[in-house]
C-alpha positions, -999 to 999 in steps of 0.1 A, spaced: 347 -326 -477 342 -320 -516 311 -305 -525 297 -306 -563 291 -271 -584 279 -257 -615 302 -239 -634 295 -223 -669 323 -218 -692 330 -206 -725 333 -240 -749 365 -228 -761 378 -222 -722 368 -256 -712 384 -274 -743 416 -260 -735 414 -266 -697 402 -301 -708 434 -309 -733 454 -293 -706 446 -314 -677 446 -345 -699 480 -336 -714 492 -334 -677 475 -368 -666 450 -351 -641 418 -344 -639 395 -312 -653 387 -310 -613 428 -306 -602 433 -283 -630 405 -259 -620 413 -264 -579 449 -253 -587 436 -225 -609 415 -209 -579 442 -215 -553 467 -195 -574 437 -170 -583 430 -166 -544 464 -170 -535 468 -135 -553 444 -116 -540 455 -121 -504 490 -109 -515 502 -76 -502 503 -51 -524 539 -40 -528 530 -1 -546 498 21 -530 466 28 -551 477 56 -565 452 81 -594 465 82 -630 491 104 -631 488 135 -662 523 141 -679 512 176 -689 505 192 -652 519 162 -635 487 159 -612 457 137 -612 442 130 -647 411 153 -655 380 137 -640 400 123 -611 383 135 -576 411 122 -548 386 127 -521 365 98 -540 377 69 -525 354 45 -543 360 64 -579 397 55 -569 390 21 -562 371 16 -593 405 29 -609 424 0 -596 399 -23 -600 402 -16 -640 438 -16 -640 439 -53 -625 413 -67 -650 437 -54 -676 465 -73 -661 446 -104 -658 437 -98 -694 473 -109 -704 469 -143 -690 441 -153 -712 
């Protein structure tokens, strides 16, 4: 069962998505389903490397700052890092 949502979007976003999905002969609606499969699709992924801290190249351990026993600090890390990737797809 399909269930109707609000979703706010930057105009320029949904004027591309728009000229997209027409230009494919599909809806707005297809276009966005697809994007959130391949978006969730991702996520569920096994990671192929470890979380690992930034690496310095002048002691060769963990970048100043970096406290290994703070798992969430860590997390944060790679949380950054994967925003920056998804950055490139814009």
């Amino acid at each position: 069962m399909n269930e109707r949502t609000t979703v706010r979007l930057p105009v320029s976003l949904l004027s591309q998505a728009k000229r997209k999905a027409a230009a494919e002969g599909r809806t707005l609606t297809a276009l966005i389903e697809e994007g959130l499969h391949l978006v969730l699709a991702q996520r569920r992924a096994p990671r192929n490397k470890p979380i690992l801290p930034p690496v310095s190249k002048a002691t060769g351990g963990p970048m100043p700052g970096i406290d290994l026993d703070d798992f969430s600090a860590l997390q944060e890390l790679d949380d950054l890092e994967y925003v920056e990737r998804m950055k490139q797809f814009k």
